[in-house]
C-alpha positions as CSV (number, residue, x, y, z in Angstrom):
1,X,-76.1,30.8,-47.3
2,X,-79.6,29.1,-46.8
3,X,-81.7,32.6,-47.1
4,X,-79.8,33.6,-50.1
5,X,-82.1,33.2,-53.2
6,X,-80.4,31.2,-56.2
7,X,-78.6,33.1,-58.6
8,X,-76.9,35.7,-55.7
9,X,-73.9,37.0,-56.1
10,X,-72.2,36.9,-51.5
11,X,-69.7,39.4,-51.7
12,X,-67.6,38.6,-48.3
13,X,-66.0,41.6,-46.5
14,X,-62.0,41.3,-46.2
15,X,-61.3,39.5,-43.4
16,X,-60.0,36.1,-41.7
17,X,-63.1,33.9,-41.1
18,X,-62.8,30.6,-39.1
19,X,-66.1,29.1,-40.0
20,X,-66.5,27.1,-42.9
21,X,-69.4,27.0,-45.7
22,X,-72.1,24.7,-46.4
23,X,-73.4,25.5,-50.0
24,X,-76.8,23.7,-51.2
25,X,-78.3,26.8,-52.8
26,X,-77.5,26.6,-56.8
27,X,-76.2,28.9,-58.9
28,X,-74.2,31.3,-56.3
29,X,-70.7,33.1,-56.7
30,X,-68.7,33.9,-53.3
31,X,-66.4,36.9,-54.2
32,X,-64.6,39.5,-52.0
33,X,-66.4,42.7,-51.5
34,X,-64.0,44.8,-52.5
35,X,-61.5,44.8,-55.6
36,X,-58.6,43.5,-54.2
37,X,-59.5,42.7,-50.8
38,X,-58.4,39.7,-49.1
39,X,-60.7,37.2,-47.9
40,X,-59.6,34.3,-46.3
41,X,-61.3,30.9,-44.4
42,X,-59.7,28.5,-42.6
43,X,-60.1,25.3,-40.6
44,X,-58.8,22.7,-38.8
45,X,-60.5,19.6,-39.9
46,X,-63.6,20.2,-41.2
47,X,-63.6,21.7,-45.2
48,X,-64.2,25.7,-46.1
49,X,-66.7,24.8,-48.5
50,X,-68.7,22.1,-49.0
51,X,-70.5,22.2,-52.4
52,X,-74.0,19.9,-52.4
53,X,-76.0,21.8,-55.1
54,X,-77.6,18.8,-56.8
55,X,-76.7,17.8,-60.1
56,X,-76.7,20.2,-63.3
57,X,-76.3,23.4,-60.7
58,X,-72.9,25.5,-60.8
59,X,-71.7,27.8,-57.9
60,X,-68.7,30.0,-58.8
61,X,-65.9,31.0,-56.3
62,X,-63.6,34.1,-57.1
63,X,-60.5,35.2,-55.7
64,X,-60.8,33.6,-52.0
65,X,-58.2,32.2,-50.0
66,X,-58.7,29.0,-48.4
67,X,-56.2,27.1,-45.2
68,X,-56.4,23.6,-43.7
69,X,-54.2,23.2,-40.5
70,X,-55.2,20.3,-39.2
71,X,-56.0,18.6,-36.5
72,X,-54.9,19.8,-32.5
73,X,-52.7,16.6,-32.1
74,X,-53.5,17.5,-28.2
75,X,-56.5,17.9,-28.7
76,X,-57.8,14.9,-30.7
77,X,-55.1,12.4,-30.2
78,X,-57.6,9.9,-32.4
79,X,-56.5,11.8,-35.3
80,X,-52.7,10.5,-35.1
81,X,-50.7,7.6,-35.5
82,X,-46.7,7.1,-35.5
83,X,-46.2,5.1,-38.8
84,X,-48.7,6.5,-41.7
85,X,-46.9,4.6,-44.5
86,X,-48.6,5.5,-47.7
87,X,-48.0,4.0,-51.3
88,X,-45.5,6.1,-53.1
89,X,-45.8,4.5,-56.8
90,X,-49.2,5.8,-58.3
91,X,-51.6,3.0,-58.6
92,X,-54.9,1.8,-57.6
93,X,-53.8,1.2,-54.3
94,X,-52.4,4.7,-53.9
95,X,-55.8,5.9,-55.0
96,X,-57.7,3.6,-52.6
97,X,-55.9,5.0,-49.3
98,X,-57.4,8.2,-50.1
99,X,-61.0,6.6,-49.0
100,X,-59.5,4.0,-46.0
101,X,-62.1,6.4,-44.1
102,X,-65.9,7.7,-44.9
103,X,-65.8,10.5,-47.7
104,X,-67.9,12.3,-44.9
105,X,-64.7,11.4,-43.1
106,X,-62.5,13.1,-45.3
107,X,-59.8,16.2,-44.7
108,X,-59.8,18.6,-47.7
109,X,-60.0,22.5,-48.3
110,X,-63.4,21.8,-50.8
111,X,-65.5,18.5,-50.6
112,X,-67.6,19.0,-53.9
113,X,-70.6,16.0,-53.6
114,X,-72.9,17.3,-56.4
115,X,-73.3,20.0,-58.8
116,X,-70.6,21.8,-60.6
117,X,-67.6,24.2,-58.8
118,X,-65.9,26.9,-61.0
119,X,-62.9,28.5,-59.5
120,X,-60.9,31.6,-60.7
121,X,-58.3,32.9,-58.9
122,X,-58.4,30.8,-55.9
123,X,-55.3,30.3,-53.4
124,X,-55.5,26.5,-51.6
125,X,-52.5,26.0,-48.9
126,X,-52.2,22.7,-46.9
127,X,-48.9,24.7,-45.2
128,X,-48.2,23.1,-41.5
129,X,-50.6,20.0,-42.1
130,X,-49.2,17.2,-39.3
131,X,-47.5,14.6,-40.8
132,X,-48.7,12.0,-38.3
133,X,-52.2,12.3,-39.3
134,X,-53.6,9.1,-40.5
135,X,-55.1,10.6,-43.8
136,X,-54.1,11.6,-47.4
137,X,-55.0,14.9,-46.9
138,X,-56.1,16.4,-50.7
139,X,-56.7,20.6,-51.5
140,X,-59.8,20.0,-53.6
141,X,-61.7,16.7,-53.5
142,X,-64.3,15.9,-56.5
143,X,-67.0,13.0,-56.3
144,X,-68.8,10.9,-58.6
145,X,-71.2,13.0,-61.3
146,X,-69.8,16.1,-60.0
147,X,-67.5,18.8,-62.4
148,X,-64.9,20.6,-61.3
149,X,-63.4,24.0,-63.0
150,X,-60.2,25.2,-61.3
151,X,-58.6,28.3,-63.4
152,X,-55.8,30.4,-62.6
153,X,-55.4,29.1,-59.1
154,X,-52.7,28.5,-56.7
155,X,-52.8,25.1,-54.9
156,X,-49.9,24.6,-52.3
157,X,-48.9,21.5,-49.9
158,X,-47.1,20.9,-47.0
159,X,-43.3,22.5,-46.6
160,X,-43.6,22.2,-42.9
161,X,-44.1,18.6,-41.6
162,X,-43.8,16.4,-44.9
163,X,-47.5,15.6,-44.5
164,X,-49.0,13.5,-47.2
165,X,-50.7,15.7,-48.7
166,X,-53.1,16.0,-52.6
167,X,-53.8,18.6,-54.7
168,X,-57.1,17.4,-56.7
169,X,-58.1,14.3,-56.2
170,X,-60.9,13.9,-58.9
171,X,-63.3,10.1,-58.5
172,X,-65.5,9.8,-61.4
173,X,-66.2,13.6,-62.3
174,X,-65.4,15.6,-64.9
175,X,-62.0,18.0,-64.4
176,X,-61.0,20.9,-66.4
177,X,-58.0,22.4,-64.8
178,X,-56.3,25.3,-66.8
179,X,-52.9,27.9,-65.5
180,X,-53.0,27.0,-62.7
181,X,-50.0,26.4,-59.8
182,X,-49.9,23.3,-57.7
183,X,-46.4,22.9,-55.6
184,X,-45.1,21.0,-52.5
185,X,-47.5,17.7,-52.4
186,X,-46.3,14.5,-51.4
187,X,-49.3,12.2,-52.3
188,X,-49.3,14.2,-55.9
189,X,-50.7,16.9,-57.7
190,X,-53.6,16.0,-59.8
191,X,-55.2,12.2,-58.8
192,X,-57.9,10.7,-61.3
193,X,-60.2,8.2,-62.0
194,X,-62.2,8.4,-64.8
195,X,-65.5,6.7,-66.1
196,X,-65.6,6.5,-70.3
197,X,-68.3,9.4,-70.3
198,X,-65.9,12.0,-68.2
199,X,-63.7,14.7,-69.5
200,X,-60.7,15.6,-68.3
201,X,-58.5,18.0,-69.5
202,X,-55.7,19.5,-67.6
203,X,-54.1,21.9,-69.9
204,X,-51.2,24.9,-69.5
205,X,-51.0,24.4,-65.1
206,X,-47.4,24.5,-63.3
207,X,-46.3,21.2,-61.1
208,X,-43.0,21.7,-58.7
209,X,-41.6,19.6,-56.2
210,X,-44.3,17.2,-55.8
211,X,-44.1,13.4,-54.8
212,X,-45.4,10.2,-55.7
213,X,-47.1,11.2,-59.5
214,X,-47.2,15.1,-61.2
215,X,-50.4,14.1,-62.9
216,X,-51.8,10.4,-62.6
217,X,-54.9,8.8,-64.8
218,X,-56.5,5.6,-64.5
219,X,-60.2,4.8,-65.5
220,X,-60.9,1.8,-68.5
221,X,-61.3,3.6,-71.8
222,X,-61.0,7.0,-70.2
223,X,-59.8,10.0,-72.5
224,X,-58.1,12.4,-70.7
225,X,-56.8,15.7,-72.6
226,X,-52.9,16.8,-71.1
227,X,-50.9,19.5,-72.4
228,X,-49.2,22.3,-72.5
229,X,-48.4,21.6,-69.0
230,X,-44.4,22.5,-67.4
231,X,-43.7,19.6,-64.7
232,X,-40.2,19.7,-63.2
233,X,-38.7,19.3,-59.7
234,X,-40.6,15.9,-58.7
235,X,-39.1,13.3,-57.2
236,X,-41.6,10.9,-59.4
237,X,-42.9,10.5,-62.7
238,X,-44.2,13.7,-64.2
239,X,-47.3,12.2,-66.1
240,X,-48.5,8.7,-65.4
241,X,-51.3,6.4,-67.3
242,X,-53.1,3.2,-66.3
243,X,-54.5,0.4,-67.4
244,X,-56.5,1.1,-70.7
245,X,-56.5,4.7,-70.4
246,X,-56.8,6.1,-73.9
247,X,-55.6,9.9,-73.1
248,X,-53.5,12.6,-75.5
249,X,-50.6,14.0,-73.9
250,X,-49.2,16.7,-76.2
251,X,-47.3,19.4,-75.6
252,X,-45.8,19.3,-72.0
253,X,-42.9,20.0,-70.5
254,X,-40.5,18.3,-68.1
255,X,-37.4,18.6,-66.6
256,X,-35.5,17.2,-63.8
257,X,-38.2,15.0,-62.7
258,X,-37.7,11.2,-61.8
259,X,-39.1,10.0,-65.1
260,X,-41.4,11.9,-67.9
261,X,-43.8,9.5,-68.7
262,X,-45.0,5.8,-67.5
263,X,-47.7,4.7,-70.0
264,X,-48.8,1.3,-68.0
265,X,-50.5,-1.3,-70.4
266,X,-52.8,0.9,-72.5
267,X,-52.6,3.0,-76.2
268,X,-52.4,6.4,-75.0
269,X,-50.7,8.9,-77.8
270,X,-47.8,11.2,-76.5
271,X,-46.7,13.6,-79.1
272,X,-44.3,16.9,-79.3
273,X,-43.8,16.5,-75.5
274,X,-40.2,17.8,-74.2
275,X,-38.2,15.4,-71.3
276,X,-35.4,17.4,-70.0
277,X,-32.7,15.3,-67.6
278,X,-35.0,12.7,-66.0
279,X,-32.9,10.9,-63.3
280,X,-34.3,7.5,-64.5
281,X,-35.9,6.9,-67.9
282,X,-37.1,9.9,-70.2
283,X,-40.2,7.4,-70.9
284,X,-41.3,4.2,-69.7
285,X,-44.2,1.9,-71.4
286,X,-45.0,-1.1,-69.0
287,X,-46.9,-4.0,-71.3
288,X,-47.0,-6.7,-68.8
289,X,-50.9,-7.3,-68.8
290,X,-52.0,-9.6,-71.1
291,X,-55.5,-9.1,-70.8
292,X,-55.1,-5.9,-72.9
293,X,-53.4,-4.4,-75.5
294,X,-50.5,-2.2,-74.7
295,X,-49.6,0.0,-78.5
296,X,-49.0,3.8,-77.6
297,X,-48.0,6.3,-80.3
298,X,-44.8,8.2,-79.2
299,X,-44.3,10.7,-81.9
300,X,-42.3,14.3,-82.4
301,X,-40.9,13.8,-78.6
302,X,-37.5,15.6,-77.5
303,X,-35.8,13.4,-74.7
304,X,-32.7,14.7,-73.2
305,X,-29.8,13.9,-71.0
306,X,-32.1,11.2,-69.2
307,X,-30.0,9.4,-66.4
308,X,-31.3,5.9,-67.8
309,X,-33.1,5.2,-71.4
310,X,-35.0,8.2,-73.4
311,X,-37.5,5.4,-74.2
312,X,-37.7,2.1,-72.4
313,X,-40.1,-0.6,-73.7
314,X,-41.0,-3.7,-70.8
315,X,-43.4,-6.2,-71.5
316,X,-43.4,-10.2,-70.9
């Protein structure tokens, strides 16, 4: 990738390739050769790509599949420990065990560190990741200043060894996530944190069977965009909100999840969402933080056959 000029279009033959891709040069787009063909990377733990492009630079990736097995627990007994007990309520805590190591340090399918990455039609499987590894192990990882487009993709965890495993874990970038698929991950789909000058917008994406949060936002006086989206089968809370996060959630569906929505101490406005059978409350708003103001606008929602409360209201 270093002697390609900026601007190329690399169109990879169809094949399985076990070497992954450092990507500095701007403005490239990594496609199969062939319409249709099958291209596929993989690794153990070290990412496929690795996008450092410098800021204001976009590199586009079409149509490739990308594996992370993990590391040979013969091979680099370092890697493992017996108890890897990882928060399980979304929080700042369960954000900060993402980073207990360098980002260097870090297991994922894409590390983006600067520039933008656009992704159409990408598949991302975590499939067979060990669960005794001592990392939250995400699909897509996004720094600070960096933006990340991820359209029409398929993002898949771990079914194998109940590994604790992310979809996107997004750290002070912007994120624009549209129909796309994201199943089977224990430490959640879609984890944020967002600066006031981000945008965020997760629209019109499937979440199944995930763990700990479907979609989870903190960031002070970030406005994060989520709708149109169809959560169900989690054993958590389909769309959670932090301290003074000031997002829209409109439109989205969810059924048979552990609750809909948790808005935590902050004025987010939820309207014409759907809440099918939630085990526990259809929506919860936590106002226990006095240092803030805790005055969300629920509007137009339809809550249904919820195991608790449709809406539950806690506060001191």
């Amino acid at each position: 990738m270093a002697d390609a000029p900026p601007g190329s279009k690399i169109q990879i033959a169809s094949n399985i390739y076990d070497e992954g891709m450092v990507i500095e040069v701007p403005e490239l787009t990594l496609e199969p050769k062939d319409l249709g063909g099958e291209v596929t990377i993989q690794q153990h733990i070290s990412p496929c790509l690795i996008i450092d492009i410098g800021t204001d630079n976009v590199c586009t990736v079409n149509n490739i599949r990308m594996l992370l097995k993990g590391p040979n627990k013969d091979a680099d007994i370092h890697s493992f420990q017996v108890h890897s007990d990882f928060e399980k309520t979304p929080s700042e805590k369960c954000m900060k065990e993402f980073f207990a190591h360098k980002p260097d340090d870090l297991y994922c399918i894409i590390l983006l560190r600067s520039g933008t990455l656009r992704l159409n039609g990408c598949t991302m499987s975590l499939d067979g990741m060990h669960k005794e590894t001592h990392k939250k192990v995400p699909c897509i990882a996004a720094m600070p200043g960096t933006r990340l487009e991820v359209f029409d993709c398929k993002l898949k965890g771990d079914t194998i060894n109940d590994a604790d495993t992310a979809g996107i874990l997004c750290v002070n970038a912007d994120l624009n996530v549209r129909r796309s698929t994201m199943a089977h991950f224990k430490s959640g789909a879609i984890m944020a944190t967002a600066l006031p000058q981000n945008m965020l917008f997760i629209g019109e994406n499937e979440i199944m069977t995930c763990e700990t949060a479907g979609i989870y936002l903190q960031g002070r006086a970030s406005k994060p965009v989520v709708c149109n989206n169809k959560i169900k089968f989690c054993r958590c809370v389909g769309i959670t909100t932090n301290l003074d996060v000031d997002a829209n959630i409109y439109g989205n569906e969810m059924s048979l999840n552990e609750r809909g929505i948790e808005i935590l101490n902050n004025k987010s406005r939820c309207i014409d969402n759907i809440i099918d059978k939630a085990h526990d409350n259809g929506i919860l708003i936590m106002g226990d933080n006095k240092a803030t103001k805790c005055t969300p606008a629920i509007w137009r929602n339809k809550i249904r056959s919820c195991g608790a409360n449709g809406i539950f209201v806690q506060g001191e």
